[in-house]
N, C-alpha and C positions, 0 to 999 in steps of 0.2 A: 812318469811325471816330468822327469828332465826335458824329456823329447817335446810333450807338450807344451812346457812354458818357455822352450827355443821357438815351436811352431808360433806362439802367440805374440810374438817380436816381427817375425816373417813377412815381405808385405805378400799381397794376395796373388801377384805374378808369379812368386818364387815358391809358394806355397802348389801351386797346381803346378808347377814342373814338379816338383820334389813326390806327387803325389802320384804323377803320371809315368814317373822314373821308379815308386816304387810296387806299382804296377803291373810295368814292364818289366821288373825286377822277380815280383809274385809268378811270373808265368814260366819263369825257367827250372829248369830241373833240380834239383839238390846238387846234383854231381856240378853243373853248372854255377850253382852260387857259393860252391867252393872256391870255384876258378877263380870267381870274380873279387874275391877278400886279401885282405893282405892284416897278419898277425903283428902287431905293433910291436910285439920284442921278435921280431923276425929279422935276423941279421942283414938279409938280401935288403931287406925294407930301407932300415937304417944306410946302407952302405950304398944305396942309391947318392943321394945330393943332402948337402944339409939345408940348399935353400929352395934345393925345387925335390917336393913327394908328391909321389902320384899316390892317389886320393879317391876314392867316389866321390862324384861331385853332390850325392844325396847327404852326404854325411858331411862335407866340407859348409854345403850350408846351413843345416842344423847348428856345428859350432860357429858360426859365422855371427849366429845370432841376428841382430841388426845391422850388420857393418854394410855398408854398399861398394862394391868391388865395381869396375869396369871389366867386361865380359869380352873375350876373343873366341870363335868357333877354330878348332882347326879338324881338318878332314882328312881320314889318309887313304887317299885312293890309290886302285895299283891290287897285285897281290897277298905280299909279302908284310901284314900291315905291322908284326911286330915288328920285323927288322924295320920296316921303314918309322915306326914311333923312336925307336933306338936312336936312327941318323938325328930325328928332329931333335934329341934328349939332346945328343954328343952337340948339336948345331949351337943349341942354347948353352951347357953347359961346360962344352969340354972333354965329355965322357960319357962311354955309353951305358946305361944301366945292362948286367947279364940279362940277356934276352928270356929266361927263365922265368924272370922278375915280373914280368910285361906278359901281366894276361891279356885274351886276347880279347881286343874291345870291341868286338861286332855286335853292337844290339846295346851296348851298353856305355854310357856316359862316362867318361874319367874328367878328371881335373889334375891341371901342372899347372901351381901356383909360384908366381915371384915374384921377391920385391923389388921394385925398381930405383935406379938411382933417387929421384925423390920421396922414394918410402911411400909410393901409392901403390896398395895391393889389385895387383892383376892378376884376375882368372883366367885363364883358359881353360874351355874343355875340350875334349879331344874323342873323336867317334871314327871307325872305320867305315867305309859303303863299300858293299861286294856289289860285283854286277848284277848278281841276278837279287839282290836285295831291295823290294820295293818302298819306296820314303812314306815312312810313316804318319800321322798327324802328329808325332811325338818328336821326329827332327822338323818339322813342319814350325811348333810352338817353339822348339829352342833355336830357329834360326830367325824368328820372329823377335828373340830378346835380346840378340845377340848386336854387340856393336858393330863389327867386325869379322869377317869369315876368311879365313886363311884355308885354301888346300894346296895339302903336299900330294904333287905328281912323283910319282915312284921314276925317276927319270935311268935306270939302269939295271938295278939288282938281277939277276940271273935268274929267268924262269919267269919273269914279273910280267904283269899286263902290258903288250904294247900303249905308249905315250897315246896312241892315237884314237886308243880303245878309252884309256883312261880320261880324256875331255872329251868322248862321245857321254861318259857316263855323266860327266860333270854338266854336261848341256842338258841331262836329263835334272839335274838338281836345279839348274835356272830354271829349266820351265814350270817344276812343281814348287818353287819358290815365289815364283813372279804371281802363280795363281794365289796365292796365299798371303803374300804379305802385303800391310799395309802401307801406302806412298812414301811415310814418313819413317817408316821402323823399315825403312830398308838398310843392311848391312853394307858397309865396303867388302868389297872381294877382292882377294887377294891369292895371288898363286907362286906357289914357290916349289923349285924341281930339289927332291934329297937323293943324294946313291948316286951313282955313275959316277968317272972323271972323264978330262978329257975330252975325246968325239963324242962319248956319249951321253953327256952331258950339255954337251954344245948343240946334241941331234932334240936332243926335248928343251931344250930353252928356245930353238927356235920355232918347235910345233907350242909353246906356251905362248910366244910372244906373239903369233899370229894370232891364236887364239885373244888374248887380250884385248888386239888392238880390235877384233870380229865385234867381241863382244863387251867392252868398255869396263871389263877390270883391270886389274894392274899385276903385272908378273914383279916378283924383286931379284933382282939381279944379283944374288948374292949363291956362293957356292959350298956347302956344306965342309969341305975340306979345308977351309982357310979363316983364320983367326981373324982377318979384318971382317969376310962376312957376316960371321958370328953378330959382328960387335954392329955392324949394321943392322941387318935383322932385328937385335933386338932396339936400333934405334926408332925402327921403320913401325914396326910393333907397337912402342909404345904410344908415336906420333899416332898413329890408325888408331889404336884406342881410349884415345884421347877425347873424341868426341864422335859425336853420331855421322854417316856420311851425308852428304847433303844429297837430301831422295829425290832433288828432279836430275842427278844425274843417273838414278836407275842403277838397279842392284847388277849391272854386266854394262 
């Protein structure tokens, strides 16, 4: 009954993702929808952030009720996507949640919520893409509502998809994006490398930066190891979420 008279507040956009998320949800295993839970007096949980928890985003909007959030996609392309969700936590945060913590989100939607210096609640959700992983109608509609699309290039980690593999895959997301979305509900994109120092780091910011300038998004120049970037980041973040991007500059 609770669930109901959340659903009934719901506007009709947010009702067909939540329904198409639980869906996508009904089709995995048992063993599977273990992985994907998190036990609210579960110490790891708690011991995560006190102002950013990772979350289903089916359930963050249920209690969300009515409230309207501003929405950021982030993507982790690459291999390694817990460790790479880790760097993005410690980026935002400071620290990394034990990688234990951090089921693994392929197929399945999270949400990292914070509140910003003006106390406006900002969503993000956050999804892996494997290569051989083909885009759904269901990243299809959530990139379609999305303000904002952030991908994290795995720019070093050990064993990780080469940089050069990982924005061949991302060009696959422009083009099944471009077919799909509307002129006006096109997303800003955004690209930002985590992992690596150093040459390595310096070797995928400048295969990011090419890429950008190819394809008219925007890399942020900020470096996962350093306190100032952080603090950029989340300036850069909040500016991009702020408002719709303007669609005759075309979602790349």
């Amino acid at each position: 009954m609770a669930t109901q008279a959340a659903n009934s507040v719901l506007p009709r956009s947010a009702l067909r993702t939540i329904n198409a998320l639980q869906l996508d949800h009904d089709r995995l295993s048992e063993t599977s929808k273990n992985d994907y839970s998190f036990r609210s007096n579960s110490a790891d949980h708690i011991a995560l952030f006190s102002d950013h928890i990772l979350i289903r985003r089916s359930a963050m909007g249920l209690q969300g009720g009515g409230m309207h959030c501003k929405h950021l996609k982030v993507s982790l392309l690459g291999t390694h996507h817990k460790v790479t969700l880790a760097l993005f936590c410690k980026l935002l945060t400071g620290q990394s949640p034990p990688l234990e913590v951090l089921r693994e989100p392929v197929g399945v939607e999270w949400g990292l919520r914070r509140l910003n210096q003006q106390g406006t609640d900002i969503r993000m959700t956050v999804w892996a893409l494997s290569v051989a992983e083909a885009f759904s109608e269901l990243r299809v509609e959530l990139c379609r509502e999305s303000h904002a699309l952030l991908l994290i290039v795995d720019a070093g980690i050990e064993g990780s998809t080469p940089v050069s593999e990982q924005l061949q895959q991302l060009q696959v997301l422009r083009d099944s994006c471009v077919k799909a979305l509307q002129p006006n509900r096109q997303p800003e994109v955004l690209l930002v490398a985590a992992g690596g120092d150093g040459p390595a780091w310096a070797k995928a910011a400048i295969a990011c930066r090419r890429f950008a300038s190819t394809h008219r998004c925007r890399f942020l120049e900020v470096q996962p190891v350093s306190t100032a970037g952080t603090e950029s980041l989340l300036r850069l973040l909040s500016a991009s979420n702020s408002a719709i991007a303007d669609p005759k500059a075309g979602i790349f």
